[in-house]
C-alpha positions, 0 to 999 in steps of 0.5 A: 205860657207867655210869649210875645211874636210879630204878627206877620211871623206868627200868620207866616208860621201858621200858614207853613205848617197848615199843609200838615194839620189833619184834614177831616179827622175825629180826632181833634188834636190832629185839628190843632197846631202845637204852639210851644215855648222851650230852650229859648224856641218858640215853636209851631207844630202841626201833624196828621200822624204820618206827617210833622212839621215844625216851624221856628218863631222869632220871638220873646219868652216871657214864660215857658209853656204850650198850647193847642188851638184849633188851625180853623180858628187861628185861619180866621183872625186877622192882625197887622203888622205890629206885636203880638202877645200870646198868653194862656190862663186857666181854660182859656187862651189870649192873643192880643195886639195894641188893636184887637184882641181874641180869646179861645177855650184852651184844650188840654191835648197833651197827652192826645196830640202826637209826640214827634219821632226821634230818628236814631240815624247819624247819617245825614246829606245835605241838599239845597234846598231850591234845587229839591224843589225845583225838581220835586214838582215835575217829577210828582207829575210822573207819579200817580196820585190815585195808584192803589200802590203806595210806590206808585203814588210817592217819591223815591230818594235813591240815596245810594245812587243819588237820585229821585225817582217817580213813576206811574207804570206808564212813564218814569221820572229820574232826577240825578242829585248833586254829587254828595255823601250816600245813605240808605235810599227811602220812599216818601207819599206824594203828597209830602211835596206840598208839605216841603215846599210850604216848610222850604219856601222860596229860600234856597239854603241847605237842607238836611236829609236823615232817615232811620228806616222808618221815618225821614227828617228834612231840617232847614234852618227854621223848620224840621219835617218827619215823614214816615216812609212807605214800606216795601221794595221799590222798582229796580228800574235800572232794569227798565232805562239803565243807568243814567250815569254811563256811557251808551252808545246813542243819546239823544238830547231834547232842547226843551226852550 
């Protein structure tokens, strides 16, 4: 493998995808990020076995290939602003620029590090991408992050009624999404809000969102994030608040400025 990438996109993808390396594992592939070269992609990708994110690179191929190197390692070195070249040999891995260079042990972990889920569903919506955000990080405030449920401690996309949910039993948060095609509703942890806002940034385009029961897909322009969803029956909680959308009698109106 041989590739030659801007320094400043290479740390830029590296620091997208660290959200998902796996923290404190004995399993040392989910300690490393994937950095492939395939179909005219280069591509950096990192998981902890429940979470998979990959992050486009803007690039030149010189020779298809991949490499695993430890995210500890990568974290450390440091180059400006200029090229640099990515090359792999017998054992070891090389990155080098016109002013410093590193080599590290090259790890065969192909046949450990996960393979990225395929999802079978052909539904997709498109959302954008800021408006997620936006309202992501005050609704993981209604949701509790140490519930010993898992729908306590996660993210509803009521997809069918066009909303996200969170709650703690305690309080409840409703966001209603843009109007949009509808698809089967899933519920993703909470701590896939930080994965998201790393992989999204500060842009504000379209996102794709998929799910085939089991896992969900959020793909942007430069990047694809798989979630497996969290299994079980979440709260109706029409049952609790109503719906939003209908007209009651009373409502009342907080200016929140």
């Amino acid at each position: 493998m041989k590739v030659v990438i801007n320094s400043h996109d290479f740390k830029n993808a590296i620091a997208k995808v660290a959200p998902a390396v796996g923290k404190s594992t004995y399993f040392s592939a989910l300690e490393s990020i994937k950095i492939s070269a395939a179909n005219g992609m280069i591509t950096a990708t990192a998981t902890n076995a429940e979470d998979f994110l990959n992050i486009d690179i803007h690039g030149r191929i010189i020779e298809n290939g991949e490499c695993y190197m430890k995210y500890d390692e990568l974290k450390k070195m440091v180059f400006k602003g200029d090229d640099l070249t990515l090359e792999t040999t017998v054992g070891h891995v090389h990155i080098s620029s016109s002013k410093k260079s590193y080599e590290m042990v090259r790890n065969d972990l192909s046949d450990s590090f996960p393979e990225t889920p395929v999802l079978n569903s052909k539904t997709e919506v498109s959302l954008i991408s800021g408006e997620i955000l936006s309202n992501l990080k005050p609704l993981s405030a209604m949701a509790h992050p140490e519930a010993c449920q898992g729908i306590m401690n996660a993210i509803r996309f009521d997809m069918e009624k066009q909303r996200l949910i969170a709650l703690d039993g305690h309080r409840i948060g409703v966001w209603n999404l843009p109007e949009s095609d509808t698809m089967a509703s899933f519920t993703i942890g909470l701590g896939c809000v930080g994965i998201l806002k790393s992989a999204i940034g500060k842009s504000d385009r379209k996102i794709l969102v998929v799910c085939d029961g089991k896992h969900a897909r959020f793909e942007g322009e430069d990047f694809t994030y798989i979630t497996r969803c969290i299994e079980g029956n979440y709260y109706d909680i029409n049952k609790i608040v109503g719906d939003a959308k209908k007209n009651y009698d009373y409502k009342l109106g907080l200016d929140n400025k």
